[in-house]
N, C-alpha and C positions, 0 to 999 in steps of 0.2 A: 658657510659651514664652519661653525669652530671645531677644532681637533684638539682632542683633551690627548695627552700623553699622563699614561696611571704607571705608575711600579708599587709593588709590594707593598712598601715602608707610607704609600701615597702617591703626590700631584711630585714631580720632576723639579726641583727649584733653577730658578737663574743660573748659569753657572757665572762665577765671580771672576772680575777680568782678574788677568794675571798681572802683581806687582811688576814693570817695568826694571827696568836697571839703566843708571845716567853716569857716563862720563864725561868728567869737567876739567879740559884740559887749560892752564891758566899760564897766561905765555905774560912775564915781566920783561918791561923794556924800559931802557935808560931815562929818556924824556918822551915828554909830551908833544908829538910831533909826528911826522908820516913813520909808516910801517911798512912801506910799499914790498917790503922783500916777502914779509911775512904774509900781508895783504895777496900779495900776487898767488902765494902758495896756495893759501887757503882758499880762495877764491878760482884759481884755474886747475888744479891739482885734487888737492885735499878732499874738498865737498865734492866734486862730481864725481871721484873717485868712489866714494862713501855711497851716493847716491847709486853710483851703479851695481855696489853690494847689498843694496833691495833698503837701505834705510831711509827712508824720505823724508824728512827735517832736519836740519843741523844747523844750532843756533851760533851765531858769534856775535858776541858784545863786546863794547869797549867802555873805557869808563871815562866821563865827562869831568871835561876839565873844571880843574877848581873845586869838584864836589868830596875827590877824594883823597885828602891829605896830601896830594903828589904823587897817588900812587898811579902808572901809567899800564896798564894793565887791555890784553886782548883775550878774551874768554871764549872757547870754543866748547858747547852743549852736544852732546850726541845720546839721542836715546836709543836703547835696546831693547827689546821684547825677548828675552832672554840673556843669561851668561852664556850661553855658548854661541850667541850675535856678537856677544863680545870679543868674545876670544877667537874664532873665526874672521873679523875685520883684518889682522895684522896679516892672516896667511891670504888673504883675499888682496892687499892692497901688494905685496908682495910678487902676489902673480899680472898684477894688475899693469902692463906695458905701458899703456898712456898714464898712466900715474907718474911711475917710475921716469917716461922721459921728461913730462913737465916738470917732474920735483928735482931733478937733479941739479937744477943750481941753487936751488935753498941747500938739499942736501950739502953739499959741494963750496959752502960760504966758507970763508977764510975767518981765522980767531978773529982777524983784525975788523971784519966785516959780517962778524954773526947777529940773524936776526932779531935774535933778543939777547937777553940774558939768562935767566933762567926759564925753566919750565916742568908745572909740578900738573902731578895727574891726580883724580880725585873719583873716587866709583862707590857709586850710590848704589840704594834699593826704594824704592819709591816706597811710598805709607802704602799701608791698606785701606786708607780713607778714602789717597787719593791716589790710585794706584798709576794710569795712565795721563801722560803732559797733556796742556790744550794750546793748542795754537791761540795769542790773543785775536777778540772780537772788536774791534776800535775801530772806527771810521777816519779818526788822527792820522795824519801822516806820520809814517813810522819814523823822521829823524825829531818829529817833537813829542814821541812817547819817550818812559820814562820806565827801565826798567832796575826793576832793583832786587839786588841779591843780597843775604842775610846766611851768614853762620851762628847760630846756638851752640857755644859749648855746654858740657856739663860735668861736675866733678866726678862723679862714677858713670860706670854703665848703667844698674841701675835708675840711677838720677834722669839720662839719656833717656832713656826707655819712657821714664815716665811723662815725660816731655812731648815726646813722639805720640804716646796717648793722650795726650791732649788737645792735639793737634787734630787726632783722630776722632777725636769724641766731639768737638763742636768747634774747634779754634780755624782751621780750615776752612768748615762751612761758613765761619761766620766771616772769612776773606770774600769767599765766593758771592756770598749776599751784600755786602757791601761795596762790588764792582771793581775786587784789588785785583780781577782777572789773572790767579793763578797760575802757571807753567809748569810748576813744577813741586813736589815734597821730598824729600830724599833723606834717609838716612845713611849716613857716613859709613861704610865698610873698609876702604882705603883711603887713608890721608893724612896729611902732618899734622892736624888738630884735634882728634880724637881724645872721646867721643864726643860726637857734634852730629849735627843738622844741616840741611841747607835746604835754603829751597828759594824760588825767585816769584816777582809778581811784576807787570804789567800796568801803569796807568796812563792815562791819554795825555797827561804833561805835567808838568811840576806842581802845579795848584794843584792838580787832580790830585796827586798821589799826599801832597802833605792832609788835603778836605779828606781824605781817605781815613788818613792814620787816625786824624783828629776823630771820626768820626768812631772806629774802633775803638778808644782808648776809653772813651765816656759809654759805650755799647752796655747796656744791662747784663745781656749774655756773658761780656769778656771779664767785669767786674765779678759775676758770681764766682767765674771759674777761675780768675786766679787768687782769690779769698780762699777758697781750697786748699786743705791740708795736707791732700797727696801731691797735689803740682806748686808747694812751696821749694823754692830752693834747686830747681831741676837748671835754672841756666844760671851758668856763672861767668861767660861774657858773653859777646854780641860784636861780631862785624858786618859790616854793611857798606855793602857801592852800589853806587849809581850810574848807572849804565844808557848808553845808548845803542841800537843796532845798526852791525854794519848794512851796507844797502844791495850786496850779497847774500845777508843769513835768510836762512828759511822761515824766523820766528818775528 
C-alpha cells in the first residue's frame, strides 16, 4: 500500500538534514616522536568519555612524518548535531567521574613535563551540500590510508562565502565522484585563520590520493567552474597535512 501524505500548499517534501557543527581541536608538540601522555588521555579518558555523552565518532589524526614541513601535530574531529551538543559536552564531561579520574594526571602534568605545547580549538558549521560527515568506505588498512586536511583562506567574507558555494554547487560532488571519500566541509566560525574553510578527505594510500587529485585537476566539470567569474579570486592561501589515523580514532 503506498501512503501519500497531502497538505494544503501540496505533496510534504523531504525534510533536509540539519547542517552539523565540527570541533577541531589541534594539539602541537615539540617533535616527531611518541605522545604517549597525550595518547593515553585521549584514548582512555577523552573518547570514551565523549562516547558516553551519546556522540559516536571522534576522529584523531596525526600527521605523517616528512610530509609536513616538521610540523608535529595530533588532531582531534568531534562532530555535533547541534550547538547545544556542543556546549553541553564541557558540563557533561565535568560531571563525568570516570573521566575526571582517568584524566587527572594529564590534567595534573608539570610545565616541565606538559603534553604538548600548544593547543588551539577550531568550530565549524558543515555546508549545506554537505551537511553531515561519512565515515570512509576503504577496504585498506586504515594505517596505510591517507588522510588529508586542507584550509581555504579568503580575503573577505564575502569572498569566503563564495567559495563555500562552490563547493556547494558541484566542487564537492565532484570529490564524491571521483572517490576522494569525503569526511567532512566545514565553514570556519571560530579560529585563528579567518575567514577560511576546511574540510578533510580520505584516500586508500598515497598513489590513490595524488591519481585522485591528478584526476580532478584535468576534470571538465572543475575546469568549467573555476574559469567562472564569480569563483575568481575566492581563496588566497591554501594549507594542507597529510594525515594518518590513530588506531583508537573512530574515522
Amino acid at each position: 500500500m503506498l501512503a501519500l501524505f497531502i497538505i494544503s500548499s501540496g505533496m510534504i517534501k523531504a525534510k533536509t538534514p540539519e547542517q552539523e557543527y565540527y570541533q577541531m581541536k589541534v594539539y602541537s608538540l615539540d617533535t616527531i616522536g611518541p605522545a604517549d601522555q597525550l595518547d593515553d588521555y585521549l584514548k582512555e579518558a577523552y573518547i570514551p568519555a565523549i562516547h558516553r555523552a551519546g556522540i559516536k565518532n571522534v576522529g584523531v589524526f596525526k600527521t605523517i612524518r616528512n610530509k609536513n614541513e616538521n610540523q608535529h601535530l595530533i588532531i582531534v574531529l568531534i562532530p555535533y548535531n547541534s550547538i547545544s551538543q556542543f556546549e553541553e559536552l564541557t558540563h557533561l564531561l565535568e560531571k563525568d567521574h570516570e573521566y575526571n579520574v582517568k584524566a587527572k594526571n594529564f590534567f595534573e602534568a608539570s610545565h616541565e613535563q606538559a603534553p604538548y605545547l600548544r593547543m588551539e580549538s577550531i568550530l565549524m558549521r558543515a555546508f549545506k551540500g554537505f551537511p553531515n560527515y561519512q565515515i570512509p568506505d576503504l577496504n585498506t588498512e586504515k594505517r596505510k590510508r591517507i588522510y588529508e586536511l586542507r584550509s581555504y583562506q579568503s580575503a573577505t567574507e564575502a569572498l569566503h562565502q563564495r567559495k563555500v558555494d562552490m563547493f556547494d554547487s558541484g566542487e564537492s560532488d565532484l570529490f564524491v565522484e571521483l572517490g576522494f571519500q569525503p569526511i567532512f566541509f566545514g565553514s570556519v566560525l571560530f579560529g585563528a585563520e579567518m575567514p577560511n574553510l576546511m574540510y578533510m578527505t580520505c584516500h586508500a594510500d598515497e598513489e590513490t590520493q595524488k591519481k585522485n587529485w591528478n584526476s580532478f585537476g584535468v576534470h571538465p566539470k572543475w575546469q568549467e567552474m573555476k574559469k567562472m567569474e564569480k569563483y575568481k579570486n575566492t581563496v588566497s592561501h591554501i594549507d594542507k597535512w597529510m594525515l594518518y589515523t590513530a588506531e583508537y580514532s573512530d574515522f
